[in-house]
C-alpha positions in Angstrom: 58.7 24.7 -17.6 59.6 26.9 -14.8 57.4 30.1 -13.9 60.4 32.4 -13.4 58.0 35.3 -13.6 56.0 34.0 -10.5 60.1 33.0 -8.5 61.1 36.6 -9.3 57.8 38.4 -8.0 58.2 36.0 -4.5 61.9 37.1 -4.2 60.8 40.9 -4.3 58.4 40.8 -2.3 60.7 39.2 -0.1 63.2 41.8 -0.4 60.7 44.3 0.6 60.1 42.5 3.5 63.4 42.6 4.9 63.5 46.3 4.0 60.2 47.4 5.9 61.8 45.5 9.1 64.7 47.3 9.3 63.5 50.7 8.2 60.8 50.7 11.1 63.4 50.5 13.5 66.2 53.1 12.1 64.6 55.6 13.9 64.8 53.7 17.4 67.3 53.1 20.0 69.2 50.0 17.9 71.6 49.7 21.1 69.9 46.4 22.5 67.2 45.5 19.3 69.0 42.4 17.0 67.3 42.4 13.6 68.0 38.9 11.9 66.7 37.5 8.8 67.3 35.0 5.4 66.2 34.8 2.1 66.1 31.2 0.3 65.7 30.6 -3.3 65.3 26.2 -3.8 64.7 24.0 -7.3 63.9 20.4 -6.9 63.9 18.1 -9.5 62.8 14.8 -8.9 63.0 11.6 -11.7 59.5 11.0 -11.0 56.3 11.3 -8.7 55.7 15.3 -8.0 56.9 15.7 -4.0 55.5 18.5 -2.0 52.7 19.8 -4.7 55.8 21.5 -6.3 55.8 19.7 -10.4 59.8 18.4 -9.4 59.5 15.5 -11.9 59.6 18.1 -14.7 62.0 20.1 -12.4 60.3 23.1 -10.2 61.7 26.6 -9.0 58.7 27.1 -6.8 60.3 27.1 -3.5 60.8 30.7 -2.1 61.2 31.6 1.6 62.2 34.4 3.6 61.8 35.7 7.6 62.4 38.4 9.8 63.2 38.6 13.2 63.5 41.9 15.3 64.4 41.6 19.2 65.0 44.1 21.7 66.2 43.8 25.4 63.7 46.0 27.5 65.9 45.1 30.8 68.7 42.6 31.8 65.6 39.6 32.3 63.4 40.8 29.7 63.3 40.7 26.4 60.3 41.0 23.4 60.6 40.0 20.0 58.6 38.8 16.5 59.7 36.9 13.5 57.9 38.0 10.2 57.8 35.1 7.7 56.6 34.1 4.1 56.9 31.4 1.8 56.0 29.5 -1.3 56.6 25.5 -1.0 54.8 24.4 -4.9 51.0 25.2 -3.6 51.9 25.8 -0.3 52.0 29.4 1.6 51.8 32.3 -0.5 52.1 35.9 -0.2 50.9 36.8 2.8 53.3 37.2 5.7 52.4 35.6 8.9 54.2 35.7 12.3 56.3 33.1 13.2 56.4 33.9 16.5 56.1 36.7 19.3 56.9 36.7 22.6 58.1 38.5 26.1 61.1 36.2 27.8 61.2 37.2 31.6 64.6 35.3 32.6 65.2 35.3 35.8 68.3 33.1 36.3 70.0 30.4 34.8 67.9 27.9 35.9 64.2 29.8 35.7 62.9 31.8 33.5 59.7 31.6 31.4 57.8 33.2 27.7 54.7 33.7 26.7 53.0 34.4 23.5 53.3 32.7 20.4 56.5 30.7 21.6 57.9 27.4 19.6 57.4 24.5 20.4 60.4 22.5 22.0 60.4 18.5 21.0 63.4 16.6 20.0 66.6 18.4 18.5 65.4 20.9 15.7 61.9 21.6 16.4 62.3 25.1 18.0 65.1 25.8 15.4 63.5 24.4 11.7 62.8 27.7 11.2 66.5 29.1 10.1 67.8 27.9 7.1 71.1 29.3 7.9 71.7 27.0 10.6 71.7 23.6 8.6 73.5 21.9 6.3 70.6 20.6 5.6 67.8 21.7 3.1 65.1 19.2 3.6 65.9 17.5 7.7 64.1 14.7 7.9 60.5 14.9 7.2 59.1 12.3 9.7 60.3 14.8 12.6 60.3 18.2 11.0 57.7 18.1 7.5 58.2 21.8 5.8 55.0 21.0 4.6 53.7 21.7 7.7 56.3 23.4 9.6 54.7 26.8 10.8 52.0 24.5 12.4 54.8 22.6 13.8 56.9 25.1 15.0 55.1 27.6 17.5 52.0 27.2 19.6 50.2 30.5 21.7 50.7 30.1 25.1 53.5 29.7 27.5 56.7 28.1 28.8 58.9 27.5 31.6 62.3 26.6 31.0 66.0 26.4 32.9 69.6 25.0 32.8 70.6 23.6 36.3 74.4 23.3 36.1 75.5 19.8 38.5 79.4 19.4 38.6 82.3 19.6 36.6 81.6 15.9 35.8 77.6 15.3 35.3 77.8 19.0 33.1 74.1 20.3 32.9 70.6 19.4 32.8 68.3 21.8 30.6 64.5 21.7 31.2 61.0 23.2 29.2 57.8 23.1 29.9 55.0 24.1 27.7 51.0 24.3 27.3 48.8 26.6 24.6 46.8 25.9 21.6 47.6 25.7 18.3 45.8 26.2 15.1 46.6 24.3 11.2 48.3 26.3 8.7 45.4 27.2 6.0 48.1 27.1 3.5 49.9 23.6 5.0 50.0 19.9 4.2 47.3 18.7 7.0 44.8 20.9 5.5 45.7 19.7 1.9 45.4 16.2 3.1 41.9 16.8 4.6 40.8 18.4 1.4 41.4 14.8 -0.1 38.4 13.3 2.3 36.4 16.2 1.0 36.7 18.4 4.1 37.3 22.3 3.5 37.2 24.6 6.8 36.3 28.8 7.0 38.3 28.5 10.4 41.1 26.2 9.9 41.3 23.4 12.6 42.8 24.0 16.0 43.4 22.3 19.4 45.5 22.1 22.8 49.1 21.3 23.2 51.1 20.8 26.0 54.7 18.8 26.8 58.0 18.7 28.3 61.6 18.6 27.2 64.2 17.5 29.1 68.4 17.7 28.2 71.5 16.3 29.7 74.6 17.9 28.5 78.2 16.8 28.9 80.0 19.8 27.4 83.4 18.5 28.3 82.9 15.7 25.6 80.2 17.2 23.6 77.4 15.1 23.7 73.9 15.8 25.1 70.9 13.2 25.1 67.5 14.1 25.4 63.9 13.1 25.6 60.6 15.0 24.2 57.0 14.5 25.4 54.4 16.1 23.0 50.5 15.8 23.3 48.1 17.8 21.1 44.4 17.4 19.9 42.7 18.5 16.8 39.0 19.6 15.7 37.5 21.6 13.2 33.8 21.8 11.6 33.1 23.1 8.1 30.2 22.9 5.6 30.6 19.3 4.1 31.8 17.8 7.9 34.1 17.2 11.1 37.3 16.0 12.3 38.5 15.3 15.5 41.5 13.8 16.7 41.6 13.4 20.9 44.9 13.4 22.5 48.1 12.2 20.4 51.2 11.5 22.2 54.6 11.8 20.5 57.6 10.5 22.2 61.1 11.9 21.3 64.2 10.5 21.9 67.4 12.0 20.5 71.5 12.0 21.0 73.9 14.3 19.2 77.6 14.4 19.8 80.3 16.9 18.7 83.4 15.2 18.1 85.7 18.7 16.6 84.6 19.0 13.0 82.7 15.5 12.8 79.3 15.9 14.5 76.6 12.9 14.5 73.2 13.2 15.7 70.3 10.7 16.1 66.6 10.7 17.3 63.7 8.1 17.4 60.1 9.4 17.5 56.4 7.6 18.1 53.1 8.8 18.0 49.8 6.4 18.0 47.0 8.8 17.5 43.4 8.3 15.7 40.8 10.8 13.7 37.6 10.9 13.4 36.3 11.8 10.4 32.8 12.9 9.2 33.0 13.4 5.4 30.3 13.2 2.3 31.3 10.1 2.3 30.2 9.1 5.9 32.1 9.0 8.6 35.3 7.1 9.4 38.0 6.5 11.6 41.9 7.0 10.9 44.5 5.0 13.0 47.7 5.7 12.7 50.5 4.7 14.8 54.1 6.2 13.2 57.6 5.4 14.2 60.3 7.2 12.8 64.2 7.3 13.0 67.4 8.7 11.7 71.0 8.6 12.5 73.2 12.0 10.5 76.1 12.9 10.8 78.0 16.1 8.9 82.0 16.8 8.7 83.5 20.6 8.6 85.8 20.4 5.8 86.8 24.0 6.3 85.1 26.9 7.8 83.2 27.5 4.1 82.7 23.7 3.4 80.3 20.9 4.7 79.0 17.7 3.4 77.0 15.1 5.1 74.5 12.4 5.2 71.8 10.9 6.8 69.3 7.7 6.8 65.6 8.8 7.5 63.2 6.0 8.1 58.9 6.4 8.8 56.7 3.6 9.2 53.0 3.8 10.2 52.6 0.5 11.4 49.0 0.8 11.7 48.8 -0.1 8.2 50.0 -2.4 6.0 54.0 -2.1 5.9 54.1 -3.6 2.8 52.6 -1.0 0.8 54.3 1.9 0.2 51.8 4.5 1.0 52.8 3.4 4.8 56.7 3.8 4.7 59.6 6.3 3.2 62.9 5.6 3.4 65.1 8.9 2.3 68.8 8.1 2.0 70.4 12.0 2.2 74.1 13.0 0.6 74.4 16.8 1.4 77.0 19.9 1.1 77.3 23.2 1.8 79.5 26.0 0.6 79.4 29.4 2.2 80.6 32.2 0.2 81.0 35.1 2.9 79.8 35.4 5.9 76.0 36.5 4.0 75.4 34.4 1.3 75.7 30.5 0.9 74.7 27.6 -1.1 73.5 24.2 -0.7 73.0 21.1 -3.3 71.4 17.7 -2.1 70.2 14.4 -3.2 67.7 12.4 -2.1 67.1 8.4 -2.7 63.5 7.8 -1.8 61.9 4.6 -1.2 57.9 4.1 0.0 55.4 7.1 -0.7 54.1 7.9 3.0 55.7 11.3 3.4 55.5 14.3 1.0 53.4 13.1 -1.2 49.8 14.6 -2.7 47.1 13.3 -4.8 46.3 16.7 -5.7 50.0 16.8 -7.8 50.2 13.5 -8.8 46.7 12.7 -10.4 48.2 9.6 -12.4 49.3 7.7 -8.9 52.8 7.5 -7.5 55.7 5.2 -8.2 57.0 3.4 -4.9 60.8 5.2 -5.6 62.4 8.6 -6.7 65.4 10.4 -6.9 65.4 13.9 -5.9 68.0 17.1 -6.7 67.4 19.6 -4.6 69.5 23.0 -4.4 69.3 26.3 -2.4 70.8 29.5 -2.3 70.2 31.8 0.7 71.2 35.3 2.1 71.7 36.0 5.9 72.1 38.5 8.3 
């Protein structure tokens, strides 16, 4: 039922990664370079419907993951680093390890510095973050704003960024400011590819376009809450043997709130992009509207240092479409908790109450159709350092 063989093979290979990393910079000054990684074994089983290519309704281990990061300080305003990363999400990713990211970050002040390279991505709260484990409570966030599906497509983009914190007064705390523009370019292994493959389309050079946006942050560290807003627009195009797509300018809008009250801390964000594709298939050529609205509100308590639980409502609607049929909403209802065992290793467990079939889903993995509701399990263990 489960390939163990192939779960075990992923996890070495893994290992070796993290090895390599560190052993290529033993030999180095290690006073200012910061090597940081994780390791994440997952099994979902879900009571029916396959979710994320993975075979979940018959229970699946195929869901490996691990990164490295190395940085190094060259001088007090710059500093260079990579992040080394591979994974296996059911068909998704495989053994290859791609970068992440790279990039040089000239600071030079509080309130200016800037990046270049292959640099993430800031929009809404998690975006420029998705990409530790470690960090969340969370296994899955919510896959309207942050699809692990498609997440190394999501998460960086080449090109560059300005970015600053402008402190005001004791009272109006601080405003924090990014702006961004490069290119980005479709995982081969990812979701959108997958989805295009289902029109018939199959690319030699995966599709790529421009990107470019702002993010701006209030903060009010006295009370611990921050609000912020995202502006994201990107286009699409690609050509391969059996046809086209092209998708001109789609603007997201993100709007988020989080607010640390001690050990309770609630979060919530609201996104909206209208966008269209043209496609030019075997089948002829057509045009895809979409116009998706999404929303959660989370919130997570600290029972103790080790333990965490939480919860949180996603909600995507494309209401382009037909908003009766399910194909054109999900509604995830999240229970989650955490349990760290040391300061390395940790483990997570989460259910999922899923309701509409627009997110996650493949026809690829579920040749028999879907079901308009699941329940998911789904349970991590990671290693950090």
């Amino acid at each position: 039922m489960w390939d163990l063989e192939n779960v075990m093979r992923r996890i070495g290979m893994i290992v070796v990664l993290l090895s390599l990393s560190s052993a290529g910079v033993v030999a180095q000054d290690l006073e200012n370079i910061q090597i940081h990684g994780f390791a994440t074994q997952g099994i979902l089983f879900s009571s029916q419907n396959n979710y994320l290519t993975m075979k979940s309704s018959s229970g699946s281990l195929r869901w490996t993951e691990g990164a490295v990061s190395v940085s190094d300080a060259v001088s007090d305003k710059l500093r260079v680093g990579i992040q080394l990363h591979m994974y296996q999400i059911g068909t998704f990713g495989g053994p290859n390890v791609v970068v992440d990211w790279a990039s040089g970050d000239y600071k030079a002040s509080e309130q200016f510095g800037m990046r270049f390279g292959k640099i993430k991505t800031p929009a809404g709260l998690f975006n420029d973050s998705q990409d530790v484990d470690s960090l969340f409570l969370w296994i899955l966030l919510p896959q309207a704003m942050y699809p692990v599906d498609n997440r190394d497509y999501e998460l960086a983009e080449l090109g560059g960024e300005l970015y600053g914190r402008v402190p005001l007064d004791e009272r109006w705390g601080r405003l924090q400011y990014a702006v961004h523009a490069g290119s980005s370019t479709l995982d081969a292994d990812g979701g959108y590819v997958e989805q295009l493959a289902q029109f018939g389309l199959t690319f030699s050079q995966t599709p790529s376009g421009s990107v470019y946006g702002g993010d701006l942050r209030w903060s009010l560290p006295k009370i611990g809450l921050s609000v912020g807003a995202s502006a994201l627009n990107d286009t699409l195009d690609g050509t391969g043997p059996e046809g086209s797509v092209h998708m001109p300018g789609a603007l997201t809008q993100a709007y988020s709130a989080q607010w640390d009250l001690g050990r309770l801390h609630v979060a919530a964000e609201y996104w909206r992009t209208p966008f269209y594709a043209v496609l030019n298939t075997p089948l002829g050529s057509m045009t895809e509207g979409f116009d998706e609205r999404s929303w959660y509100p989370m919130a997570r308590f600290e029972f103790t240092k080790k333990l965490q639980i939480g919860s949180y409502y996603s909600h995507y609607l494309n209401k382009a479409g037909d908003t009766s049929q399910p194909q054109n909403y999900s509604r995830d209802w999240v229970v989650s908790g955490r349990y760290d065992f040391n300061s390395y290793f940790y483990g997570k467990v989460e259910g999922h109450f899923l309701h509409g079939t627009g997110l996650g889903y493949y026809t690829s993995s579920n040749p028999d159709g879907l079901k308009p509701s699941a329940n998911m399990l789904a349970a991590r263990v990671g290693f950090t350092f």
